[in-house]
N, C-alpha and C positions, 0 to 999 in steps of 0.2 A: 525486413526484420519482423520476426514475430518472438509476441510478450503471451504467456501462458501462466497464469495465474493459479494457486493451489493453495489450501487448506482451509477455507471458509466449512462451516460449519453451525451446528446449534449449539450453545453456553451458555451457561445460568450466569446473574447478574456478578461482577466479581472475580470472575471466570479467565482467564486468556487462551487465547491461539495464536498460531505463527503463522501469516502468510508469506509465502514463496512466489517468487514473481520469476520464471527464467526465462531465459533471453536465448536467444537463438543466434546473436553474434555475439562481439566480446561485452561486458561491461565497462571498456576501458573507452569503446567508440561514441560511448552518450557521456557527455557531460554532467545532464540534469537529467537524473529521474526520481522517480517518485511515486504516491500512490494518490488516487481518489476517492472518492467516494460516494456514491447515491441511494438514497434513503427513499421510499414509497411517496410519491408524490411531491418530491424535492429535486430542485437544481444539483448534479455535481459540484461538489466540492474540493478542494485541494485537505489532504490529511495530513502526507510528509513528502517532502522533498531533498534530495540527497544529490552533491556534486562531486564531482573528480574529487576536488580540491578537500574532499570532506567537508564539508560545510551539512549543516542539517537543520531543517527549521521544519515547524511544526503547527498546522491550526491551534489555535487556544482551546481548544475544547480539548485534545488527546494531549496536552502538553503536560507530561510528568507520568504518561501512562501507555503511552507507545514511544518504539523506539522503531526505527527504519536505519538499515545495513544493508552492504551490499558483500557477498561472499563471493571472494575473485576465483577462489577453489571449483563452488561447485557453478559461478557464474549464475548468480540467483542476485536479486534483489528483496528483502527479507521487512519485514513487518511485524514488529513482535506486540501485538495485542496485551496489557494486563489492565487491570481493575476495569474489567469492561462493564458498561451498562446498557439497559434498553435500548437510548438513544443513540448505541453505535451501531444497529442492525443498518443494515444496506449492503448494497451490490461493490464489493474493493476491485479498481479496477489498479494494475499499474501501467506507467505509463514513461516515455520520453518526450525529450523536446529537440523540433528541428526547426533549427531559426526564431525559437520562443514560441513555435507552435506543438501543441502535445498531441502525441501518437497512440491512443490507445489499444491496451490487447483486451482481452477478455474478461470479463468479472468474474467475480467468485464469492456468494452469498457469507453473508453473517447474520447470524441470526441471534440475539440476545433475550434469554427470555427473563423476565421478574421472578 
């Protein structure tokens, strides 16, 4: 399975973007997926996580300011960035999980500038 990640980009603080995560088989085969995130000299982090079932939960820090969807149409896993700040800059990766272990694909910069 390969995850290919899109629309990272530079934004002023305030700003939003959509990232696009597609999937190379169905979205209906992963249960849990989701997106990460790492920052310049920081650990990965978890951002949003999304299940079959609908279910959505969210780090406290993006809570009320990203939203994560998954689009059965174009088969994308979707990230919708607003009120973004500095402190969102880092590399988004998405990702699944097999057997509670996550698969990542490729990142995609975000850059936020003041």
């Amino acid at each position: 399975v390969q995850l290919q990640a899109s629309g990272g980009g530079l934004v002023q603080a305030g700003g939003s973007l959509r990232l696009s995560c597609a999937v190379s088989d169905s979205l209906f085969s992963h249960e849990v997926m989701g997106w990460y995130r790492q920052a310049p000299g920081k650990e990965r982090e978890l951002v949003a996580i999304s299940t079959l079932g609908d279910f959505t939960n969210y780090a406290a820090s993006v809570k009320g300011r990203f939203t994560i969807s998954r689009d059965n149409d174009k088969n994308t896993l979707d990230l919708q960035m607003n009120q973004l700040r500095p402190e969102d800059t880092a590399v988004y990766f998405c990702m699944f999980t097999v057997d509670g272990t996550p698969h990542f694909g490729q990142g995609t910069l975000v850059t936020v500038s003041s």
